[in-house]
LUMBAKE-749220 format. One record per residue: residue in three letters; x, y, z of N, C-alpha, C, O in turn. Coordinates in pm, whole numbers, padded with zeros to 5 digits, always signed. Atoms other than C-alpha are relative to their C-alpha. Example, Ala and Ser with C-alpha at 12.3 -4.5 7.8 and 13.67 -1.06 7.14 Angstrom:
ALA+00089-00119+00000+01230-00450+00780+00090+00120+00000+00194+00118+00066 SER-00082-00119-00006+01367-00106+00714-00077+00109+00073-00026+00220+00090 
END
This chain:
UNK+00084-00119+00000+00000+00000+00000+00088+00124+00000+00199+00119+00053 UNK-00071-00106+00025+00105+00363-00094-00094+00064+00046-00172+00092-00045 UNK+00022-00104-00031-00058+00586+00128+00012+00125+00000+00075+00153+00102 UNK-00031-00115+00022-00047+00949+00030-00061+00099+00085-00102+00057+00193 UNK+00049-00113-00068-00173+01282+00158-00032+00089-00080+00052+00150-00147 UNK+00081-00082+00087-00432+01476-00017-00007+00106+00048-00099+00166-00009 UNK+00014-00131-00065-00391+01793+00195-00138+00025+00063-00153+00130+00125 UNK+00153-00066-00011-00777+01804+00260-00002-00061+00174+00024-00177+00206 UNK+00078+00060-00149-00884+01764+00652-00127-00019+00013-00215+00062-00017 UNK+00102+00052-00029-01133+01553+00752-00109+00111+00028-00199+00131-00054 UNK+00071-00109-00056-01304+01844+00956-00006+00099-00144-00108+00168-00151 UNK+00033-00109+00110-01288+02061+00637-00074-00073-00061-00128-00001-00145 UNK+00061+00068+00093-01468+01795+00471-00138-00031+00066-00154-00126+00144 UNK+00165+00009-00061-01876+01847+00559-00024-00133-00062+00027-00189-00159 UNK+00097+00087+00082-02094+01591+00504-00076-00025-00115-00190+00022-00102 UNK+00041-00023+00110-02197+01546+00197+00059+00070-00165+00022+00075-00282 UNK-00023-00070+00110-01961+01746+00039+00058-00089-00102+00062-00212-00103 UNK-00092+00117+00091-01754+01650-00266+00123+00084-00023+00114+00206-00008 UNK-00141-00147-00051-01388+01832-00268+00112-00112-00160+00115-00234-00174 UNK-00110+00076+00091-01119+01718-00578+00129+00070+00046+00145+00182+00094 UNK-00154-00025-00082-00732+01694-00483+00053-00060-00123-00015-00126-00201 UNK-00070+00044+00083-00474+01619-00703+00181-00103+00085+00295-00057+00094 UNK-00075+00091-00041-00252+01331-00548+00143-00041-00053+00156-00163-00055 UNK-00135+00018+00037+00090+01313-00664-00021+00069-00180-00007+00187-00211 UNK+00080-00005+00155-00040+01297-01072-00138-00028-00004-00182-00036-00119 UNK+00149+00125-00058-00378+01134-00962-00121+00095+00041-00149+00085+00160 UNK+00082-00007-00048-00686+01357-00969-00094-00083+00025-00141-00165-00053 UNK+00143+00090-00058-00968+01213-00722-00068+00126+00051-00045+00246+00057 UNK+00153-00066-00075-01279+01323-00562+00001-00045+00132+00021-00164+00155 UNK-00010+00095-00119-01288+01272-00212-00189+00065+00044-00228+00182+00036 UNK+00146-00002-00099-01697+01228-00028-00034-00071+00102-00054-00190+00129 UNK+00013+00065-00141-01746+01229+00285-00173-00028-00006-00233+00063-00062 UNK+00149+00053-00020-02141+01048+00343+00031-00113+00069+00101-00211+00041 UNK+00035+00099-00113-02228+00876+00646+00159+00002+00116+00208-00081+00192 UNK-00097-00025-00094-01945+01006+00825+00127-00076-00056+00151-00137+00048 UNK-00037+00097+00096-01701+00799+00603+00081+00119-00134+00025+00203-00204 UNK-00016-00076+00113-01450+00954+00363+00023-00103-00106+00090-00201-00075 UNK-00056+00090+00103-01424+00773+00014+00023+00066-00096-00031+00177-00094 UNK-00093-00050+00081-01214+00852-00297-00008-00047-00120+00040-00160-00129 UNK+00016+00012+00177-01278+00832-00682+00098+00057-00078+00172+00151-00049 UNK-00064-00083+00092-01125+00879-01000-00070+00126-00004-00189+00144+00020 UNK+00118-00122+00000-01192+01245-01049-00015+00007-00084-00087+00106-00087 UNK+00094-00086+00121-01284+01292-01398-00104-00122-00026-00089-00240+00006 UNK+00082+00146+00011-01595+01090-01509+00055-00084-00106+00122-00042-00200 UNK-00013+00084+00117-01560+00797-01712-00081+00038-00163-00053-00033-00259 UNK+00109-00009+00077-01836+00946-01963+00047+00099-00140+00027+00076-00259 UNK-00020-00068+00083-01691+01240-02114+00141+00109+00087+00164+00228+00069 UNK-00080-00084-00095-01404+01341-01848-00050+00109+00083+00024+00200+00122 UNK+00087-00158-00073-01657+01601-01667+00087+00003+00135+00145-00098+00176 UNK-00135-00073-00137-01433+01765-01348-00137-00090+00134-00239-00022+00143 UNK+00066+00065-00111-01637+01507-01033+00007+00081+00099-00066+00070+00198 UNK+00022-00090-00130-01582+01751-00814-00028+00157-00020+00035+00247+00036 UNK+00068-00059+00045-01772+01983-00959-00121-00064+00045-00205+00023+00070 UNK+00083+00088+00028-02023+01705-00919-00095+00051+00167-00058+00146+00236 UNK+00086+00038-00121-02312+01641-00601-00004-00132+00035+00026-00237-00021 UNK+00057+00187-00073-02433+01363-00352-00140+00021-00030-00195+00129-00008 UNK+00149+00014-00033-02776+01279-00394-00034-00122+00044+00059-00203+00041 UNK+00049+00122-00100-02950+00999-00216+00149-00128-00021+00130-00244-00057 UNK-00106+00054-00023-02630+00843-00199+00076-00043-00129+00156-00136-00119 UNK-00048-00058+00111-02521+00909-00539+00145+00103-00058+00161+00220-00023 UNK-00131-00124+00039-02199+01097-00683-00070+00025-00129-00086-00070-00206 UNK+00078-00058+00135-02380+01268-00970+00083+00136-00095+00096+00257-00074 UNK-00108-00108+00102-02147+01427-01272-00054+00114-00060-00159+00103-00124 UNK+00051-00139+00039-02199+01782-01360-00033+00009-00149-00118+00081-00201 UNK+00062-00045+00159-02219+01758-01720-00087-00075-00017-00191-00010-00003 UNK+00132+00074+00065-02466+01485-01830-00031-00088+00111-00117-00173+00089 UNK+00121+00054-00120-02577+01346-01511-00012-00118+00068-00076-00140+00171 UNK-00093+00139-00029-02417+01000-01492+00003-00010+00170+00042+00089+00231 UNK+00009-00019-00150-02455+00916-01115+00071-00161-00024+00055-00253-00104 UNK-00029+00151-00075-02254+00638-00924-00021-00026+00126-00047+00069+00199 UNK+00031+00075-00171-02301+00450-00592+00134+00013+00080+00235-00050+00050 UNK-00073-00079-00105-02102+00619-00314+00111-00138+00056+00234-00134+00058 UNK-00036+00095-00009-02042+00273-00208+00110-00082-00096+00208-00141-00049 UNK-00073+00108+00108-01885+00088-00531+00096+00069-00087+00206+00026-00123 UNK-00030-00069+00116-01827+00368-00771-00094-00103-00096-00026-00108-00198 UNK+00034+00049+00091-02059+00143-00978-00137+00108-00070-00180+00207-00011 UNK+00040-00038+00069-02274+00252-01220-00165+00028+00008-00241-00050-00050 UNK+00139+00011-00056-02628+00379-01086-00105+00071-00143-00224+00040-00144 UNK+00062-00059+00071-02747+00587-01396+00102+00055-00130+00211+00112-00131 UNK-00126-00036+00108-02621+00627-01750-00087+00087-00054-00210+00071-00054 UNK+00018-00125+00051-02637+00979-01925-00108-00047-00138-00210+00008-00183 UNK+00113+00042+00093-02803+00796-02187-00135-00079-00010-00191-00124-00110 UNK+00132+00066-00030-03115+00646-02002+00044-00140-00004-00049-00220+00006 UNK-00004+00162+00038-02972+00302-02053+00070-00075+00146+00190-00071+00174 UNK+00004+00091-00129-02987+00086-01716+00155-00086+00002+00186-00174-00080 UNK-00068+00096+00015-02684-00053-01625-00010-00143+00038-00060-00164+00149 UNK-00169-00043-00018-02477-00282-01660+00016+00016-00166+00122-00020-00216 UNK+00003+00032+00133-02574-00242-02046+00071+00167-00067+00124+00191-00175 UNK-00040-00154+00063-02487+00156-02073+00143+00016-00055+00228-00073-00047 UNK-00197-00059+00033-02135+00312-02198+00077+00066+00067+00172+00135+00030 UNK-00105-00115-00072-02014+00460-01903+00049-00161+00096-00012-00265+00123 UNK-00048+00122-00096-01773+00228-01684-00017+00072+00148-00018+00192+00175 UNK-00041-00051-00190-01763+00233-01258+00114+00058-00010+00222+00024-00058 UNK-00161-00135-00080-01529+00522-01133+00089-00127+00035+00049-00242+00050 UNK-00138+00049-00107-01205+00383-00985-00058+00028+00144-00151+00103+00173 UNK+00035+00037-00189-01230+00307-00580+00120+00033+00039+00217-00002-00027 UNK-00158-00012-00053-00940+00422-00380-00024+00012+00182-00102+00091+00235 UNK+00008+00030-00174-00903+00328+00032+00047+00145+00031+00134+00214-00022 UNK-00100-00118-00058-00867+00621+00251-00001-00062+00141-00037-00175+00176 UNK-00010+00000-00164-00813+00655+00623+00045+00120-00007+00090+00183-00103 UNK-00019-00157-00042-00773+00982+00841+00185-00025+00090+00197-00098+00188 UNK-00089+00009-00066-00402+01010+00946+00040+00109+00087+00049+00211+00019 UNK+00018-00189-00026-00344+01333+01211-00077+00067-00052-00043+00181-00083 UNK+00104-00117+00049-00649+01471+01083-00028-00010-00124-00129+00046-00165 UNK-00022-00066+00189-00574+01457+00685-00064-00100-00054-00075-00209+00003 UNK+00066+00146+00043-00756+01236+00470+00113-00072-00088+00176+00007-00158 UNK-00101+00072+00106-00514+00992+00267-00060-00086-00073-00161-00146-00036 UNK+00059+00140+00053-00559+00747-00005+00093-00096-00053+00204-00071-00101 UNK-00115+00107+00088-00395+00453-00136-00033-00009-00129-00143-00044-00172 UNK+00030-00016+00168-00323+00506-00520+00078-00106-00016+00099-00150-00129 
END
């Protein structure tokens, strides 16, 4: 494991929000929901839209340009921009990346 340090503190990170960091070369998205921080590729799979730009909705990461939502949980694929149910649509699941809070900071393993 390669634990890094995304500069972002936990405490800066509300509930709900969605915050993008750039990790060595490695933009992600980091969302904190349910008290819980987790860590995505940050651009979407769909059309590269900036994810942290993006929202939570009912437990959703939902991409700013065409609307593509994934499961907070998996990064899998809850809604494709083109109405088409996955797992049949054209957008793939985000990347997943482990964090933990070290002294306060959120980290992830890339």
């Amino acid at each position: 494991m390669t634990w890094q340090r995304t500069g972002v503190k936990y405490v800066d990170l509300a509930e709900g929000a969605v915050r993008g960091a750039v990790v060595g070369t490695t933009a992600v998205v980091l969302v904190r929901a349910a008290g819980a921080v987790r860590a995505f590729q940050g651009a979407c799979p769909h059309l590269g839209g900036d994810l942290a730009d993006g929202a939570v909705e009912a437990g959703k990461l939902v991409c700013p340009l065409h609307g593509a939502t994934f499961d907070l949980e998996t990064g899998a694929v809850r809604a494709d921009p083109f109405g088409v149910s996955p797992p049949e649509g054209g957008v793939e699941p985000l990347a997943v990346y482990p964090t933990r809070v070290t002294d306060g900071e959120v980290e992830v393993d890339l």
